[in-house]
PAVOZA-992396 format. One record per residue (C-alpha): residue in three letters; x, y, z; residue number from 0. Coordinates in Angstrom, 2 decimals, always signed. Example, Ala and Ser with C-alpha at 12.3 -4.5 7.8 and 13.67 -1.06 7.14 Angstrom:
residues 2
r rest = ALA east = +12.30 north = -4.50 up = +7.80 nr = 0
r rest = SER east = +13.67 north = -1.06 up = +7.14 nr = 1
This chain:
residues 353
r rest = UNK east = +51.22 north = -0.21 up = -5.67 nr = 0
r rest = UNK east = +51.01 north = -3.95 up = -5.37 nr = 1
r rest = UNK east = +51.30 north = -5.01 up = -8.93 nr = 2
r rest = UNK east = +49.99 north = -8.66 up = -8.52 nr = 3
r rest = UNK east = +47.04 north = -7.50 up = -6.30 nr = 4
r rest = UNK east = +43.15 north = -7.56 up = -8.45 nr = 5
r rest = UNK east = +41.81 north = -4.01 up = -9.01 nr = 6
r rest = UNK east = +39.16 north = -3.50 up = -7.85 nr = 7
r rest = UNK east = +36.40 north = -0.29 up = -7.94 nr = 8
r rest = UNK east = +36.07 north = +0.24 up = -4.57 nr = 9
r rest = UNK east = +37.87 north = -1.13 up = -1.38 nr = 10
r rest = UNK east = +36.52 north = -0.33 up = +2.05 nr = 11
r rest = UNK east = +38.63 north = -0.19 up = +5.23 nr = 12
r rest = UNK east = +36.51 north = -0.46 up = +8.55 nr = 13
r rest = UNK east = +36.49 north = -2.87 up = +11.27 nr = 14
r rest = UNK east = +33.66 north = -5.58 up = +11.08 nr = 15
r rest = UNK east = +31.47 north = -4.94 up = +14.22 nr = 16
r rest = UNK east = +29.74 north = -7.23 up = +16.36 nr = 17
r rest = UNK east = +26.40 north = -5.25 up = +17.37 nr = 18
r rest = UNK east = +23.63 north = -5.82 up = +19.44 nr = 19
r rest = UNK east = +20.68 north = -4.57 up = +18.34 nr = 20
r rest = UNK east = +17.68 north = -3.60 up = +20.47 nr = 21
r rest = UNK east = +14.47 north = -2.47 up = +19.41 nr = 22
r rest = UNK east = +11.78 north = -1.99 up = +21.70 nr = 23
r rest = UNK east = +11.82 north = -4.95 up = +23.51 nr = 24
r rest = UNK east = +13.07 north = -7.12 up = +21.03 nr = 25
r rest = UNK east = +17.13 north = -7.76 up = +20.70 nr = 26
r rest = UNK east = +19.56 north = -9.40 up = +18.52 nr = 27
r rest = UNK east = +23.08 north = -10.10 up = +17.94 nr = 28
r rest = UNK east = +24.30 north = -9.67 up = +14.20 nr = 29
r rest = UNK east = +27.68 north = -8.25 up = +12.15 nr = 30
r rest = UNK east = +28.04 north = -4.98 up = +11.63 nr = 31
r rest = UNK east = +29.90 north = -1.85 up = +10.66 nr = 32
r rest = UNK east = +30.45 north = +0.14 up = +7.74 nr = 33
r rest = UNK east = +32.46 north = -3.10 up = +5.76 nr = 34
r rest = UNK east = +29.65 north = -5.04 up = +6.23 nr = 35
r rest = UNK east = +26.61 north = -2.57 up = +5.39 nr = 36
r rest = UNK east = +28.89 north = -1.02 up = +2.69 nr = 37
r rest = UNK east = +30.76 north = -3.82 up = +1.37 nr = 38
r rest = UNK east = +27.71 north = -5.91 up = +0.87 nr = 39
r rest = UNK east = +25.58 north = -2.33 up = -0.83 nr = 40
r rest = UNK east = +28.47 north = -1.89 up = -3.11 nr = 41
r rest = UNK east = +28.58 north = -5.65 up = -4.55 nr = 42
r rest = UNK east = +24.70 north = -5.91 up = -4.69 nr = 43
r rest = UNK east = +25.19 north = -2.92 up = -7.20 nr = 44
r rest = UNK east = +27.28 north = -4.52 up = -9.28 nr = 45
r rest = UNK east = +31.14 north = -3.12 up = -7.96 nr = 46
r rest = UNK east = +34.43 north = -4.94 up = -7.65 nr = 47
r rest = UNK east = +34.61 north = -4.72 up = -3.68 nr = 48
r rest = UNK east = +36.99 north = -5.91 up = -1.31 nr = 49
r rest = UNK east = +37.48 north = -5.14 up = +2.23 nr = 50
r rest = UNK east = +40.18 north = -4.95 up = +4.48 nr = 51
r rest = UNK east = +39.04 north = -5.21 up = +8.57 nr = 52
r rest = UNK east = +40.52 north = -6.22 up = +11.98 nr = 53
r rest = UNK east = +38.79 north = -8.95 up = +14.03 nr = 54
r rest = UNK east = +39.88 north = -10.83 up = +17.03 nr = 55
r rest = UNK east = +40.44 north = -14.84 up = +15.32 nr = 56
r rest = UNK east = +37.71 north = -16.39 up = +17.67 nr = 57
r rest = UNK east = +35.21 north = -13.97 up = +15.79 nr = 58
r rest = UNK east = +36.09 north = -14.26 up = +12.40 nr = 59
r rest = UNK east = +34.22 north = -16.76 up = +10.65 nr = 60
r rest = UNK east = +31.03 north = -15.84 up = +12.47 nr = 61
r rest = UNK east = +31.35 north = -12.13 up = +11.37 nr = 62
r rest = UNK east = +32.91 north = -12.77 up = +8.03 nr = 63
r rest = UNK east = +30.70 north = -15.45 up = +6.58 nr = 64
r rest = UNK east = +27.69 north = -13.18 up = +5.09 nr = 65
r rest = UNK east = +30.45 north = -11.27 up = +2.94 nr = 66
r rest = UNK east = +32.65 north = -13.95 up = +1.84 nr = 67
r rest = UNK east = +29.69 north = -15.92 up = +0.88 nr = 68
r rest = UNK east = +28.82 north = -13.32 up = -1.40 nr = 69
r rest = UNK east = +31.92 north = -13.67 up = -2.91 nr = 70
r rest = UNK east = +33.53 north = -10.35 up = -1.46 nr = 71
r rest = UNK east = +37.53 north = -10.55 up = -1.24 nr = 72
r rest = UNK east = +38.02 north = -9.59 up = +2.52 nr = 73
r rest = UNK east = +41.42 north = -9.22 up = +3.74 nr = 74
r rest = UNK east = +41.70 north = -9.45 up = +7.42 nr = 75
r rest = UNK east = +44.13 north = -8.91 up = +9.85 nr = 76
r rest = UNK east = +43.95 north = -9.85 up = +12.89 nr = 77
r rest = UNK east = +43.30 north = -8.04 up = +16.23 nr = 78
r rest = UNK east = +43.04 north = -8.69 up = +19.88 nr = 79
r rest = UNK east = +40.02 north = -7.69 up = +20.06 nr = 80
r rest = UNK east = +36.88 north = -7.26 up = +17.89 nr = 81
r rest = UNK east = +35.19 north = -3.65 up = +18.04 nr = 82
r rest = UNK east = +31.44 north = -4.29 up = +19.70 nr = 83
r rest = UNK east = +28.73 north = -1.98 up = +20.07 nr = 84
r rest = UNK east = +25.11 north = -1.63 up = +21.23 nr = 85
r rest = UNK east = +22.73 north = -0.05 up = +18.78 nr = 86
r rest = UNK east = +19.23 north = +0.93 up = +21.05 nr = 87
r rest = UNK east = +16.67 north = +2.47 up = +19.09 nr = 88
r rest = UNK east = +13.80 north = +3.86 up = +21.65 nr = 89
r rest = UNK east = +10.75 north = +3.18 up = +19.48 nr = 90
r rest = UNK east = +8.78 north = +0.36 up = +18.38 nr = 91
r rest = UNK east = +7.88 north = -0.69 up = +15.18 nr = 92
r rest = UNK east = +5.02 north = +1.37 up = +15.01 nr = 93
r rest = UNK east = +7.08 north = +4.78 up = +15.84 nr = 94
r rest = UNK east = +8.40 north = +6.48 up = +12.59 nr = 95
r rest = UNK east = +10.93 north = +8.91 up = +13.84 nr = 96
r rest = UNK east = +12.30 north = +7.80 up = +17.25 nr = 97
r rest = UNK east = +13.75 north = +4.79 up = +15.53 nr = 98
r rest = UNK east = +15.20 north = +6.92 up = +12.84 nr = 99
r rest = UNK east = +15.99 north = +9.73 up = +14.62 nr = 100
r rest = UNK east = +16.98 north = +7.98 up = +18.21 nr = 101
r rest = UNK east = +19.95 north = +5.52 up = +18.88 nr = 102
r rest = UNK east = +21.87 north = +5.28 up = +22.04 nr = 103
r rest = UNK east = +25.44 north = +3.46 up = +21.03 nr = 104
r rest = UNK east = +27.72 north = +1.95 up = +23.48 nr = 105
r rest = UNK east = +31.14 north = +0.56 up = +22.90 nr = 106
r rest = UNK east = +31.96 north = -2.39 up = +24.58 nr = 107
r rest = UNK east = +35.47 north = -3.18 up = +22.90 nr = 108
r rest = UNK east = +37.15 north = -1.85 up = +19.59 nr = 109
r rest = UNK east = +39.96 north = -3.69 up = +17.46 nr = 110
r rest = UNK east = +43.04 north = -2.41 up = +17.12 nr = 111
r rest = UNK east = +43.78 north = +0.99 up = +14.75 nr = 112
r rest = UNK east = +44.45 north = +0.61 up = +10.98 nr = 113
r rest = UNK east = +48.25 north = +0.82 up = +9.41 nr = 114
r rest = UNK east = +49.29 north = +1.69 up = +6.09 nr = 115
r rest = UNK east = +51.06 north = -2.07 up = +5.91 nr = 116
r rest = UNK east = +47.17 north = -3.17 up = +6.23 nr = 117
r rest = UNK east = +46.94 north = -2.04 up = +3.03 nr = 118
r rest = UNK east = +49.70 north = -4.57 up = +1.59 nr = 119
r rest = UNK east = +48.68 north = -6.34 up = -1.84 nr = 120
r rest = UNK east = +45.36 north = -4.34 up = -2.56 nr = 121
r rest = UNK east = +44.32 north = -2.04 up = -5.39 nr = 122
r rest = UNK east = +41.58 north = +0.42 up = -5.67 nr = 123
r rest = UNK east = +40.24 north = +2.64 up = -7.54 nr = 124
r rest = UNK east = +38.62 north = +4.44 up = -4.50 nr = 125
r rest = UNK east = +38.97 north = +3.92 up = -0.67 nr = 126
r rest = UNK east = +35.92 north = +3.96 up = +1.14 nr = 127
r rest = UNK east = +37.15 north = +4.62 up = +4.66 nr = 128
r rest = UNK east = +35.05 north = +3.99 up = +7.14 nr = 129
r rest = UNK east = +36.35 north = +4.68 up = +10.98 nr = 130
r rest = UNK east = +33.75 north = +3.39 up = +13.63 nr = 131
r rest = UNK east = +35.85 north = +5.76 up = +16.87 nr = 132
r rest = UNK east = +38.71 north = +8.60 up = +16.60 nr = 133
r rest = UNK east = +41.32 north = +6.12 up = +17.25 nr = 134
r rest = UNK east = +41.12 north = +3.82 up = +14.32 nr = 135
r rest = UNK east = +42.90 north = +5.87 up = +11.49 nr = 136
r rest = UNK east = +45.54 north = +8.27 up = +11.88 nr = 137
r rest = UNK east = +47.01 north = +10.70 up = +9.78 nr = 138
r rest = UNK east = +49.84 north = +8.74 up = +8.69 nr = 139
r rest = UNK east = +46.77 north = +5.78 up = +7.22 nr = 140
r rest = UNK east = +44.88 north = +8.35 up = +5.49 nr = 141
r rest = UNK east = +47.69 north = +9.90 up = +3.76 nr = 142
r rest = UNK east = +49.26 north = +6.05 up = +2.93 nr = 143
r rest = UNK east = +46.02 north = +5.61 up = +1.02 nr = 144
r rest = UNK east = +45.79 north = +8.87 up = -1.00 nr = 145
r rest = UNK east = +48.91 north = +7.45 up = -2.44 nr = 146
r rest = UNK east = +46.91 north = +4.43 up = -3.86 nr = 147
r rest = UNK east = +43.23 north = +5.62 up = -4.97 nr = 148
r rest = UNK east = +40.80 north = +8.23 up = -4.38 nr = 149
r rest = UNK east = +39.33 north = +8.63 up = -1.22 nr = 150
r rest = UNK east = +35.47 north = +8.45 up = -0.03 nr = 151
r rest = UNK east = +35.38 north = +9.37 up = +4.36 nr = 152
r rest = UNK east = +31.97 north = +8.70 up = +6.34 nr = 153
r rest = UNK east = +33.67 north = +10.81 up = +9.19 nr = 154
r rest = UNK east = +31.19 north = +9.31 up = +12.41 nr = 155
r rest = UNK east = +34.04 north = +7.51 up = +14.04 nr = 156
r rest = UNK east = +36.46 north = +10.65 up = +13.79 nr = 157
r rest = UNK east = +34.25 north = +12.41 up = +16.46 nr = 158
r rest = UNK east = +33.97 north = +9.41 up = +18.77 nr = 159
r rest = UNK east = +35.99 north = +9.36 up = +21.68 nr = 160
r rest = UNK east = +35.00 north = +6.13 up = +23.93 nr = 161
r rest = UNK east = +35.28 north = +6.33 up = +27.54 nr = 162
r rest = UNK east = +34.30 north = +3.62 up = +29.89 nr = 163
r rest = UNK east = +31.98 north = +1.89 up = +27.05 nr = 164
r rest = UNK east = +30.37 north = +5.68 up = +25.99 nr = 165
r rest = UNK east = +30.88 north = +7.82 up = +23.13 nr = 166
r rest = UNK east = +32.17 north = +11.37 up = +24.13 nr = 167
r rest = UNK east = +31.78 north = +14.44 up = +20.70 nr = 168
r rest = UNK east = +35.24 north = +15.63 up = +20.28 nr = 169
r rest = UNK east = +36.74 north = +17.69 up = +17.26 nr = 170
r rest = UNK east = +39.94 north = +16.22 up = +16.46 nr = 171
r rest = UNK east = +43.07 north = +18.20 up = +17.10 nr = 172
r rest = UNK east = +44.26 north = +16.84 up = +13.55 nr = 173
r rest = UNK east = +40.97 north = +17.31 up = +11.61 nr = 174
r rest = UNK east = +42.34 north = +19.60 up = +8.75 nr = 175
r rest = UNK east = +45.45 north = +16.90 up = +8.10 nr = 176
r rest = UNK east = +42.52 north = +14.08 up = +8.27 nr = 177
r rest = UNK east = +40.92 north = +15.78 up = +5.79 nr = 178
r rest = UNK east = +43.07 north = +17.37 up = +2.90 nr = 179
r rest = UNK east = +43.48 north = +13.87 up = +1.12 nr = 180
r rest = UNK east = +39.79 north = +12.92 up = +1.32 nr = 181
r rest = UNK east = +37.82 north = +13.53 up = -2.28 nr = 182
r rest = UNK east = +34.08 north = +12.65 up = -1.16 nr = 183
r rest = UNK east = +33.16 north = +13.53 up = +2.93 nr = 184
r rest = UNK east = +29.93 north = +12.09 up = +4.56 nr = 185
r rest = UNK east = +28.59 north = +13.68 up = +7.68 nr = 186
r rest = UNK east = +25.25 north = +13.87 up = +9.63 nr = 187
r rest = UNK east = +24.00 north = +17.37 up = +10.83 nr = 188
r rest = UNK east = +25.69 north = +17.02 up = +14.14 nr = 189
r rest = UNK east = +28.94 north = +15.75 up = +13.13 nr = 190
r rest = UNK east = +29.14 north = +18.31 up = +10.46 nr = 191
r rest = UNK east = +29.31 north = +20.86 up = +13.19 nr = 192
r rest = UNK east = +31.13 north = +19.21 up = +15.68 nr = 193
r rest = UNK east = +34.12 north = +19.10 up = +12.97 nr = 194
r rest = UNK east = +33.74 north = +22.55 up = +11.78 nr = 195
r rest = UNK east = +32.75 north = +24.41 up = +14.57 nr = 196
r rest = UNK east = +29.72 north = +26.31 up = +12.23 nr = 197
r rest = UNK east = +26.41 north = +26.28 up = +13.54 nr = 198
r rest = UNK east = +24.69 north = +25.99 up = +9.97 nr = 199
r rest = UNK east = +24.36 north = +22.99 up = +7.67 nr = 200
r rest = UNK east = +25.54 north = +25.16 up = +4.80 nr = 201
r rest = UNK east = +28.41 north = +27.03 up = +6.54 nr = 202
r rest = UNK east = +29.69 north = +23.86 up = +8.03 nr = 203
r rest = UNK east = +29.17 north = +21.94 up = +4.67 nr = 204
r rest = UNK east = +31.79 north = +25.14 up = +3.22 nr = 205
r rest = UNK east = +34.06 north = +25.07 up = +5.81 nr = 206
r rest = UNK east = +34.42 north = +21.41 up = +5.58 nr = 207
r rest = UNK east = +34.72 north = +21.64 up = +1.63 nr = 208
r rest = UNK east = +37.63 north = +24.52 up = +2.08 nr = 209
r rest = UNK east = +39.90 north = +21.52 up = +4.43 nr = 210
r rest = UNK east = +40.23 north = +19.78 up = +0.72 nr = 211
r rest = UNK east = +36.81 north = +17.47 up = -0.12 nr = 212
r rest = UNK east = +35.64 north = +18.16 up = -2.99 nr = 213
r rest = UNK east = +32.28 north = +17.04 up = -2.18 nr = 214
r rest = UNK east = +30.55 north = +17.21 up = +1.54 nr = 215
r rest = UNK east = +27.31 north = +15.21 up = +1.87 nr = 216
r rest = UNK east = +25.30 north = +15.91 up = +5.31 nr = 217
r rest = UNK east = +22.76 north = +14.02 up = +5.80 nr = 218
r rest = UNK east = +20.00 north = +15.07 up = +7.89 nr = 219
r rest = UNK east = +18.04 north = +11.61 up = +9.59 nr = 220
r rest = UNK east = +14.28 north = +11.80 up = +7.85 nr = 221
r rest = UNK east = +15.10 north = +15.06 up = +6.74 nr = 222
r rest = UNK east = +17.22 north = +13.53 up = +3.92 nr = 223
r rest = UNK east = +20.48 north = +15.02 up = +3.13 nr = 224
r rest = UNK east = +22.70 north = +17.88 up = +1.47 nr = 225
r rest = UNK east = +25.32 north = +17.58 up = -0.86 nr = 226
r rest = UNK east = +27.97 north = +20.19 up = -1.71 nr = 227
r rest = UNK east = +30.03 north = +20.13 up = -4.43 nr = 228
r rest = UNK east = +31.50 north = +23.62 up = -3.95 nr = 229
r rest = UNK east = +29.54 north = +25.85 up = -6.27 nr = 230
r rest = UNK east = +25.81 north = +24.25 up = -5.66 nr = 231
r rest = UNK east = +23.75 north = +22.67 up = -2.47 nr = 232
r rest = UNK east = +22.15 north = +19.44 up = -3.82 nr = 233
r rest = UNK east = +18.96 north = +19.00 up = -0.97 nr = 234
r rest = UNK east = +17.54 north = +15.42 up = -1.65 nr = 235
r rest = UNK east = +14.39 north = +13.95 up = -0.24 nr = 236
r rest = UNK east = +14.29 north = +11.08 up = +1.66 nr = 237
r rest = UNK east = +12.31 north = +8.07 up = -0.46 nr = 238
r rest = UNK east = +9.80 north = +6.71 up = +1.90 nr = 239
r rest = UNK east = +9.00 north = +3.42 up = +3.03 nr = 240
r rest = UNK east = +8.05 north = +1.00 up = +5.68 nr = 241
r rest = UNK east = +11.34 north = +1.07 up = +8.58 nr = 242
r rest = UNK east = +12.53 north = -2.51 up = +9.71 nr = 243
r rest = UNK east = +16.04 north = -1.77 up = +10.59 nr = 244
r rest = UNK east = +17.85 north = +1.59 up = +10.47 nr = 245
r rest = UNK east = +21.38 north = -0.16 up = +11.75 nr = 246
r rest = UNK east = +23.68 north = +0.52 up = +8.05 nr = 247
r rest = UNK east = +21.76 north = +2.94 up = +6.54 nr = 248
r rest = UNK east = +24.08 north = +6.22 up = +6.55 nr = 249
r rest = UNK east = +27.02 north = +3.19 up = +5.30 nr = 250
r rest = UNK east = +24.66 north = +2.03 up = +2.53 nr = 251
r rest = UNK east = +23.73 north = +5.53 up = +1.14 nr = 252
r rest = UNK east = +27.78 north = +6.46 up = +1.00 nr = 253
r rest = UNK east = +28.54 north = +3.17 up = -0.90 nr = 254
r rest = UNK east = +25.16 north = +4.15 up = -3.68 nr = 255
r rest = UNK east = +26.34 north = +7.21 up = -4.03 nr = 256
r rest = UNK east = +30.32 north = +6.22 up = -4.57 nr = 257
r rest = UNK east = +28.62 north = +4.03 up = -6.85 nr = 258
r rest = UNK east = +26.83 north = +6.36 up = -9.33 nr = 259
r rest = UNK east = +29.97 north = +8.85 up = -8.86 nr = 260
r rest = UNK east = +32.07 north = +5.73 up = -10.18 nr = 261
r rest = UNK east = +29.30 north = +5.75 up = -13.26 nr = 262
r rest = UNK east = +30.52 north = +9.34 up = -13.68 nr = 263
r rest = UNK east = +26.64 north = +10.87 up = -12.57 nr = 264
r rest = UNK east = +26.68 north = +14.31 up = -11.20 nr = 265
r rest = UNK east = +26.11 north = +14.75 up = -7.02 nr = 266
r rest = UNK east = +22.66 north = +15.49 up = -7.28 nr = 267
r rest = UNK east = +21.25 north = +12.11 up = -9.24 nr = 268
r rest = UNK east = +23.84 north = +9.81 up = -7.13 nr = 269
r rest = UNK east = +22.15 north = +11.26 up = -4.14 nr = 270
r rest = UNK east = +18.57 north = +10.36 up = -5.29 nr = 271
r rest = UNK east = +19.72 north = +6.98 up = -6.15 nr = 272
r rest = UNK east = +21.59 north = +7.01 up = -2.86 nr = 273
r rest = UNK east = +18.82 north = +7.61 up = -0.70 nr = 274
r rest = UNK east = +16.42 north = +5.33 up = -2.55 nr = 275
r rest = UNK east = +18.94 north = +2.73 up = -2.17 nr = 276
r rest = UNK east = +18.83 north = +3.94 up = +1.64 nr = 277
r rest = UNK east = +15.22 north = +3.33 up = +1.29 nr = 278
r rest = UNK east = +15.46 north = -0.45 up = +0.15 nr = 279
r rest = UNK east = +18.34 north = -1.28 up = +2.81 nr = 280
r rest = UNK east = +15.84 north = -0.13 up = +5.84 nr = 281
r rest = UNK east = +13.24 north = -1.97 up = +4.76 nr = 282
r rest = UNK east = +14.62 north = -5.04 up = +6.27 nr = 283
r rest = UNK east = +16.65 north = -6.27 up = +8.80 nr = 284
r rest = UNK east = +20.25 north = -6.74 up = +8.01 nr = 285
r rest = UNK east = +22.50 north = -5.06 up = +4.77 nr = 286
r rest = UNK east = +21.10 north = -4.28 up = +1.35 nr = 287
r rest = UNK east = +19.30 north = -7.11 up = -0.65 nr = 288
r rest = UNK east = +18.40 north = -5.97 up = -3.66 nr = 289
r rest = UNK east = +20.59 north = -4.31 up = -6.78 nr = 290
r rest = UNK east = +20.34 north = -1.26 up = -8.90 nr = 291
r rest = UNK east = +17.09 north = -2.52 up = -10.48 nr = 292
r rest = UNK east = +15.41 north = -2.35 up = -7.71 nr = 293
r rest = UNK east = +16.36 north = +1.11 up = -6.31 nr = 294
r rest = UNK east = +15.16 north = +2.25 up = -9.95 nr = 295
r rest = UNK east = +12.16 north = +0.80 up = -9.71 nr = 296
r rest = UNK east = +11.72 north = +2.06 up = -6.08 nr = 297
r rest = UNK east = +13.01 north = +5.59 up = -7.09 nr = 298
r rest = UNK east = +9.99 north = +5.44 up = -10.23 nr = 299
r rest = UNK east = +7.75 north = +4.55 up = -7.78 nr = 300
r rest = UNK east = +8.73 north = +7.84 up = -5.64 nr = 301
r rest = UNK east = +8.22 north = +10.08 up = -8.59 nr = 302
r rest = UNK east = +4.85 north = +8.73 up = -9.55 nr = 303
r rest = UNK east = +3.43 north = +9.02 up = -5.76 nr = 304
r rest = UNK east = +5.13 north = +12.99 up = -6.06 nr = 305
r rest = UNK east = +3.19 north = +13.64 up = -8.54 nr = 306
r rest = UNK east = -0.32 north = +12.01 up = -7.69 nr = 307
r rest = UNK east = +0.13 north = +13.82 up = -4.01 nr = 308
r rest = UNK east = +1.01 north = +17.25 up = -6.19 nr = 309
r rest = UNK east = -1.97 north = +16.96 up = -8.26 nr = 310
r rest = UNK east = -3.88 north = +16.38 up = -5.19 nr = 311
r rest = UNK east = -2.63 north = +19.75 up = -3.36 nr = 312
r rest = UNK east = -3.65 north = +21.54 up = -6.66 nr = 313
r rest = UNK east = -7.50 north = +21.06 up = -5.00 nr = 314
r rest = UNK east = -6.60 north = +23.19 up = -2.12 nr = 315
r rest = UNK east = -5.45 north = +26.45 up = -4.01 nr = 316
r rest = UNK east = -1.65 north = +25.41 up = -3.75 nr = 317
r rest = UNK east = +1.28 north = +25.07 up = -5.73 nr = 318
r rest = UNK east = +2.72 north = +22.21 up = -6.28 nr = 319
r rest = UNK east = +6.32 north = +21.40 up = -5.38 nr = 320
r rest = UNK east = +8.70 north = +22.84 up = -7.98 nr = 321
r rest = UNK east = +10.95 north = +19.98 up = -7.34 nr = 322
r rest = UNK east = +10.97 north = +16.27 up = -8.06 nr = 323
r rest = UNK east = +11.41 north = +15.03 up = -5.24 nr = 324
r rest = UNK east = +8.63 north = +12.59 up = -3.55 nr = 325
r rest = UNK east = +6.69 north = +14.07 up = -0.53 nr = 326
r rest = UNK east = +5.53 north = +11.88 up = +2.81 nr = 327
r rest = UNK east = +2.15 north = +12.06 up = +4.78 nr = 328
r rest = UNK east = +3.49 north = +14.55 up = +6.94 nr = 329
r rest = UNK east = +5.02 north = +16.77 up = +4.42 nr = 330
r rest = UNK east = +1.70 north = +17.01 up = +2.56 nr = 331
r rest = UNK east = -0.65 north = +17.53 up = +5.96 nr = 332
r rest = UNK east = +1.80 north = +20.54 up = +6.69 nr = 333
r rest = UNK east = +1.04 north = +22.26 up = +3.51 nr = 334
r rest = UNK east = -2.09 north = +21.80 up = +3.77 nr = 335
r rest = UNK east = -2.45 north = +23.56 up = +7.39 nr = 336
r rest = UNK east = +0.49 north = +26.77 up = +6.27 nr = 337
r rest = UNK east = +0.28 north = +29.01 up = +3.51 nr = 338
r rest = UNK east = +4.26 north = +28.92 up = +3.41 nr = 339
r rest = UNK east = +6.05 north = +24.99 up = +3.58 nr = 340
r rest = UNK east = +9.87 north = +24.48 up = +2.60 nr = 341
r rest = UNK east = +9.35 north = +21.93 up = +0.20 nr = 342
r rest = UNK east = +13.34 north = +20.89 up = +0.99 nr = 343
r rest = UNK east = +12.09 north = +19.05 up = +4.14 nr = 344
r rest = UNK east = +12.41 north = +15.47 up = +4.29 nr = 345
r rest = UNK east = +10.01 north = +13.02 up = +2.75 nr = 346
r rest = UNK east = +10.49 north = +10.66 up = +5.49 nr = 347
r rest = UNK east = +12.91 north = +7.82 up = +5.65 nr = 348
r rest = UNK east = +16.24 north = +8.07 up = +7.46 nr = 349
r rest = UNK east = +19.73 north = +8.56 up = +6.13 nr = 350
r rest = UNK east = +21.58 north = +8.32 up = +9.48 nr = 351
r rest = UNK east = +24.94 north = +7.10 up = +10.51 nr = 352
């Protein structure tokens, strides 16, 4: 390791994004990527965070300025190009799930891939790796950085393959090598079989778990997510809340959970506070702007509306939820028209890519 280099808790490695964001019919032109959204999460709870990214020089101080102003060490290196993509969510404001569950990306350029000597002069107690298409770390990266800190993977980017500006599902040929070093593995539903070839949440989530993570969250959209830790499934509830902007929101969860993890909590707590930080993060435009208070106060708010709505089902000759996790509108209308509701269903908020 680097010897003169600051530790810090958690470094991410992702290229900065410029993204164009539509909405309806409104559109607008912002940074993004998983540094940003999870480089900003992680030092508005309190972490040591730097990042390391690639950016063309013409877009650097545009893209950069929100995290260094924060006072977030970013090493950059530079790249001929700057990775770009469209983000077009179908619904208005006023429709819940399409914007959650509905995004059309397009890739108009991408920066060049990550090499270990990108890497030179930082130290970490865990990488948060974040690739944004399948050619932005190899095999040779990932296994450069096992040799320096523990390893967190949101895995989106290692199913991308862009062709002519669109984004083509692909299992890589070198999954199991990209794999075996990684400790912590996000992935949504789809990814989670595109990567293991399973046609189940759960079997996927094992199969993925028996390539070397020790944990494998899957996250489900406004279903909420899974975590498995290789004994246990963890299902957590989605917190719910008003939806501004659902750009960031799978990056923010993976940097509250890596968080709590770093606190030493167990999977299933870090993924309640992860997806009420989720919560907080979509409820406006932009990256995270509020800290762990807030995401504690937001996550005793949850509890208290669970139990008011499962007090309230106790009038219609039904149990109550043996869980504590908070239930939505929709949740509670469906129990109230079945006699039989998985209460594991989301509760209504996204945790998407």
């Amino acid at each position: 390791m680097d010897s003169e280099a600051p530790p810090f808790d958690v470094c991410v490695v992702a290229h900065i994004t410029r993204d164009r964001i539509r909405v309806g019919d409104a559109e607008t032109t912002a940074p993004g990527g998983v540094a940003f959204y999870a480089g900003l999460a992680l030092h508005r709870l309190g972490r040591r965070v730097a990042v390391v990214t690639k950016l063309a020089r013409e877009d650097q101080t545009a893209l950069l300025s929100e995290l260094r102003s924060a006072g977030i060490t970013v090493y950059c290196r530079e790249s001929e190009e700057t990775t770009a993509f469209g983000n077009e969510y179908s619904g208005g404001h006023g429709s819940h799930e399409s914007r959650l569950d509905s995004r059309v990306l397009t890739v108009t350029s991408v920066a060049t891939p990550f090499t270990p000597s990108d890497l030179a002069g930082v130290r970490a107690d865990w990488f948060y790796l974040g690739p944004l298409s399948s050619q932005d770390m190899s095999v040779e990266f990932v296994e450069s950085v096992q040799s320096r800190g523990q390893i967190a993977l949101d895995a989106q980017g290692l199913v991308r393959k862009i062709e002519a500006e669109k984004i083509r599902a692909v299992r890589p040929a070198d999954i199991e090598a990209l794999l075996r070093p990684v400790s912590i593995l996000k992935v949504d539903a789809q990814e989670a079989e595109t990567l293991s070839g399973a046609s189940g949440h759960e079997d996927a989530a094992r199969r993925l778990h028996a390539l070397g993570p020790q944990e494998v969250i899957v996250t489900f959209a406004s279903q909420g997510s899974m975590i498995f830790d290789g004994e246990k499934f963890h299902y957590i509830d989605a917190v719910g809340g008003k939806v501004v902007d659902a750009t960031g929101c799978g990056d923010t969860y993976l940097a509250a959970y890596l968080d709590r993890r770093l606190a030493s909590d167990d999977p299933e707590p870090s993924g309640r506070f992860a997806a009420a930080t989720a919560t907080l993060a979509l409820e406006r435009e932009g990256a995270l702007h509020g800290g762990a208070l807030e995401v504690r106060a937001r996550m005793r708010g949850s509890e208290k509306a669970r139990k008011n709505l499962a007090a309230s089902l106790q009038t219609d000759d039904r149990e109550p939820p043996s869980n504590h996790e908070p239930i939505d509108h929709f949740e509670l209308q469906a129990m109230k028209r079945n006699s039989s509701v998985s209460t594991r269903e989301g509760s209504g908020v996204a945790v998407g890519d």
